[in-house]
C-alpha positions as a Markdown table, in Angstrom:
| # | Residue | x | y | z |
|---|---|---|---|---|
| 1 | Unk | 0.0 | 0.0 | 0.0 |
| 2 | Unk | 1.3 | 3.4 | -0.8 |
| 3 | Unk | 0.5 | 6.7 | 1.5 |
| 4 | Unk | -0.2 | 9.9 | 0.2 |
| 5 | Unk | 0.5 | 12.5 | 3.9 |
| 6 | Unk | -2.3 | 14.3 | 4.6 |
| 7 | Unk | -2.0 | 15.8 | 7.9 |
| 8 | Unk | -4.6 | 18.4 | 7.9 |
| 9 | Unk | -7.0 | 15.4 | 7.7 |
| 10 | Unk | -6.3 | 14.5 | 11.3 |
| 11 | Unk | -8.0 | 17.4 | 12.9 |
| 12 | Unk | -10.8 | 16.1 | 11.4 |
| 13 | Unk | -10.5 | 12.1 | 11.5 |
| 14 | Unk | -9.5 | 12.7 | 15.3 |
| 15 | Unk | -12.6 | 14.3 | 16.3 |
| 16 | Unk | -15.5 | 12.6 | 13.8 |
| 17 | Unk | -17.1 | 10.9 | 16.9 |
| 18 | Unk | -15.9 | 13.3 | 19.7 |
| 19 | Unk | -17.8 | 16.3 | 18.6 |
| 20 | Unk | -20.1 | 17.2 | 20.8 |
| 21 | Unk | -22.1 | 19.5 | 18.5 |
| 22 | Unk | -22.8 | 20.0 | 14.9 |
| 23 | Unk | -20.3 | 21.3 | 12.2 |
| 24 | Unk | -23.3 | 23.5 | 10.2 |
| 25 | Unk | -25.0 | 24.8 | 13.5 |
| 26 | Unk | -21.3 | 26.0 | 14.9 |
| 27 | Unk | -20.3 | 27.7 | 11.8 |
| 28 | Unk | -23.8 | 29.2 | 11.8 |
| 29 | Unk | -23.2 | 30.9 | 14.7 |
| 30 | Unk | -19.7 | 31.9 | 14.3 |
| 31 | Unk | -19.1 | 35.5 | 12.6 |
| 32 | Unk | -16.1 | 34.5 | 10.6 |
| 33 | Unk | -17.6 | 33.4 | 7.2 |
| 34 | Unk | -13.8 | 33.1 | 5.9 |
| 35 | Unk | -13.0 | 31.3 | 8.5 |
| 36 | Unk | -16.2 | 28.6 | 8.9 |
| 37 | Unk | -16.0 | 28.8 | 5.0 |
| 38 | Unk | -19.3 | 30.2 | 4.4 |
| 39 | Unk | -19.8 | 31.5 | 1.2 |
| 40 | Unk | -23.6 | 32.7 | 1.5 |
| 41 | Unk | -26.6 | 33.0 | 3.9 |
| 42 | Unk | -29.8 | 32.6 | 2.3 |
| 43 | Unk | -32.8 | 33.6 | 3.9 |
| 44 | Unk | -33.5 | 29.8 | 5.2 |
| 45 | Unk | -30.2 | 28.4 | 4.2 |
| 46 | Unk | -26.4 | 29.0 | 3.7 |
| 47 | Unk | -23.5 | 27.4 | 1.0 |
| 48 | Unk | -20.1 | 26.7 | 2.6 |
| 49 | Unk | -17.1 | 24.8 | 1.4 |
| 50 | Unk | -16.7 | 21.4 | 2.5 |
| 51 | Unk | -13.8 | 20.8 | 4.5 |
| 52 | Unk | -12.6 | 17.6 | 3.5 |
| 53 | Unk | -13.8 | 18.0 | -0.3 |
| 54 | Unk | -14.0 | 14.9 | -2.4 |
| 55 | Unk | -13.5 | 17.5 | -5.5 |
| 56 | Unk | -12.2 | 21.1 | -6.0 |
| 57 | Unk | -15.2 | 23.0 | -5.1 |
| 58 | Unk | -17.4 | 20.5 | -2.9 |
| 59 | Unk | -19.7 | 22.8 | -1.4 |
| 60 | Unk | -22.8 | 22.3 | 0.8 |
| 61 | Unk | -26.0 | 24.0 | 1.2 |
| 62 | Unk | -27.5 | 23.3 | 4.7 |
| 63 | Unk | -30.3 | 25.1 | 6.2 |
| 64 | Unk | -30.3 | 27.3 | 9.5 |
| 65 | Unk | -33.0 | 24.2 | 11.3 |
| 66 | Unk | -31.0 | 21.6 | 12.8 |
| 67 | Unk | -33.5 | 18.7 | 11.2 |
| 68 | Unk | -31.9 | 16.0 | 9.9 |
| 69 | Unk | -35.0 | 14.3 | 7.1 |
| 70 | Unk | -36.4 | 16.2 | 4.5 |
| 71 | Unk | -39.7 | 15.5 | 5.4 |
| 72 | Unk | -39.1 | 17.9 | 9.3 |
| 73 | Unk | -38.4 | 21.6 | 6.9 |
| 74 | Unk | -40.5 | 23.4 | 5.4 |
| 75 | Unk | -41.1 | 23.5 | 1.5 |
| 76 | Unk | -39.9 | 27.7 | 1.7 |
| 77 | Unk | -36.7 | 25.7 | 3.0 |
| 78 | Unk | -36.2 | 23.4 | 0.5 |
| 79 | Unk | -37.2 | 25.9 | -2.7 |
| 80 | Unk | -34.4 | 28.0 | -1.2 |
| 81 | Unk | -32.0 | 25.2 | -1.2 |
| 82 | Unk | -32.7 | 24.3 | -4.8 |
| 83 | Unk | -32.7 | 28.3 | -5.7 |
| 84 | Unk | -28.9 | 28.1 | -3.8 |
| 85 | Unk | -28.1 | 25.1 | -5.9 |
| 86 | Unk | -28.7 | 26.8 | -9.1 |
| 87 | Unk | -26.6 | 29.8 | -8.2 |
| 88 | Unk | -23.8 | 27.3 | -6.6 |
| 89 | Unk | -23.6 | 25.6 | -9.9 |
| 90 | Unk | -23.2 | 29.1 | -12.1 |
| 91 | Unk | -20.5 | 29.8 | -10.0 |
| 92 | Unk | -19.0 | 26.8 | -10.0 |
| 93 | Unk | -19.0 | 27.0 | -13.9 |
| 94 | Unk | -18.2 | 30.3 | -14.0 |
| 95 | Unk | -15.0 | 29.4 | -12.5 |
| 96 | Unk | -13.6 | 25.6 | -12.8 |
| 97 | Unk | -16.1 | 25.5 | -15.9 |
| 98 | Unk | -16.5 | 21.2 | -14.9 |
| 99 | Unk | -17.8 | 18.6 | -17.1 |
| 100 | Unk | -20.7 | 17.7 | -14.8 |
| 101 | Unk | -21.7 | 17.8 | -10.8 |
| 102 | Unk | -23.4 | 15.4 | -8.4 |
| 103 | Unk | -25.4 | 16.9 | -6.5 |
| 104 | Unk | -26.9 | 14.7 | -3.5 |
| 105 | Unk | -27.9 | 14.0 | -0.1 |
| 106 | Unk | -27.0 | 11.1 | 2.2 |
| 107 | Unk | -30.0 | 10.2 | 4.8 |
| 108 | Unk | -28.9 | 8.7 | 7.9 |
| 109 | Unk | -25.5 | 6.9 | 8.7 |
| 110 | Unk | -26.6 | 3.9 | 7.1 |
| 111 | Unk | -26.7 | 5.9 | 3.9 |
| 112 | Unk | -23.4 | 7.6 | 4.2 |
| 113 | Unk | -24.1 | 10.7 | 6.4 |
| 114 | Unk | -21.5 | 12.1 | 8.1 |
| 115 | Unk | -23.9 | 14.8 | 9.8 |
| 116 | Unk | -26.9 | 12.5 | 10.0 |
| 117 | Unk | -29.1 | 14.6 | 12.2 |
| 118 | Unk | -28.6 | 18.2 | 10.1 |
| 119 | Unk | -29.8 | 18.3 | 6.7 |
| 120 | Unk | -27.1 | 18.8 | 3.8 |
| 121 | Unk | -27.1 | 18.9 | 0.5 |
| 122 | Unk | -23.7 | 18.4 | -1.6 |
| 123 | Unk | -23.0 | 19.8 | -4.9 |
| 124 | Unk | -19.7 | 18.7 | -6.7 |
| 125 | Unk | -18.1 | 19.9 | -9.7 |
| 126 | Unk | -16.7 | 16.8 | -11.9 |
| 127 | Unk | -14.1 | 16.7 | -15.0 |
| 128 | Unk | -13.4 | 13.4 | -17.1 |
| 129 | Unk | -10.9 | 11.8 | -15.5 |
| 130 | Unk | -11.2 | 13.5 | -12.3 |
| 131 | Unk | -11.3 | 9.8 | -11.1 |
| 132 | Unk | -7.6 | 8.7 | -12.0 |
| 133 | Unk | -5.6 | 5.8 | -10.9 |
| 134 | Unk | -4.9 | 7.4 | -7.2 |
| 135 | Unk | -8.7 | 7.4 | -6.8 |
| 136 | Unk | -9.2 | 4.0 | -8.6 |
| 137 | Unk | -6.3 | 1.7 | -7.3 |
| 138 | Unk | -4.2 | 3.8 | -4.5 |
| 139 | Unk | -7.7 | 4.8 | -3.1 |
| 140 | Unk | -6.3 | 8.2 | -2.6 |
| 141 | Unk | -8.0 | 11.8 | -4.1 |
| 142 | Unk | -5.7 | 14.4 | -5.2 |
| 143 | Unk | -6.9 | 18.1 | -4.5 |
| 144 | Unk | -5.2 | 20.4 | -6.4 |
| 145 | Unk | -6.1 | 23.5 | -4.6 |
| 146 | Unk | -6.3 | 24.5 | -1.4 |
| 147 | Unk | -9.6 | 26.0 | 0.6 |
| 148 | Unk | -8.3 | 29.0 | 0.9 |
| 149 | Unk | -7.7 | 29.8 | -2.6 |
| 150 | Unk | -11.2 | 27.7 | -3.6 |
| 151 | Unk | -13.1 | 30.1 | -1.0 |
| 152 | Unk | -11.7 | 33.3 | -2.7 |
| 153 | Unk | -12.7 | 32.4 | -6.3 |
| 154 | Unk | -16.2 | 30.9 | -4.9 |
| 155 | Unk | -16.8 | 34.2 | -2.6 |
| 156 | Unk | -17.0 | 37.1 | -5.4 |
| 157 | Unk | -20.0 | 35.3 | -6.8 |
| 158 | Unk | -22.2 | 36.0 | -3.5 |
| 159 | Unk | -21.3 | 39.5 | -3.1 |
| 160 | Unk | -24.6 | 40.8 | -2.5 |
């Protein structure tokens, strides 16, 4: 097996059961939008980076209610959320200009939550071949840019 060093990754693979609260609710409250990584608040919902993205430009939308099914928010939540999608999307174009996105939610561990119990929905940019080799056989993802950097090319297209 080969290893690719990814130490930033421990901060978060040391605490994934020891937080005692939830990631979208805490950045919520903080003030720092360049530092939680938010890159809009909505009326219902915000967009922020992901912090361990599976692509260049993973982002989230979550809404401000900590309810983890679709069926607990209300429809004004969820119109929002697909309104937010949309705009993600143009700006992701705008700037990586990708071949494709999936865009999803995981309900519930068992499905592949991370944050089962607040309500998420992923959108990530794709290019052909964005799945190479390292992905395939070393089961290893490349990210070729930094958040920082991601966060400052993202941000420009939410100025209000």
């Amino acid at each position: 097996m080969d290893y690719l060093w990814t130490p930033w990754r421990y901060a978060y693979v040391s605490k994934a059961d020891a937080s005692p609260g939830c990631i979208f609710c805490e950045a919520r409250r903080r003030d720092n939008d360049a530092e939680t990584l938010i890159l809009f608040r909505g009326r219902h919902n915000f967009i922020l980076l992901n912090r361990f993205p599976y692509t260049t430009g993973h982002a989230m939308i979550a809404p401000y209610e900590h309810k983890g099914e679709l069926d607990a928010v209300g429809a004004d939540v969820l119109t929002e959320m697909m309104q937010l999608c949309q705009r993600l999307q143009g700006a992701l174009a705008a700037e990586y200009n990708p071949d494709g996105y999936n865009i999803g939610m995981n309900l519930g561990r068992v499905a592949g939550a991370g944050v089962a119990d607040h309500l998420h929905l992923h959108v990530l940019p794709r290019w052909a071949g964005d799945t190479s080799f390292m992905t395939t056989v070393g089961e290893t993802r490349l990210e070729p840019e930094d958040l920082q950097t991601t966060y400052a090319k993202l941000k420009k297209h939410f100025a209000k």
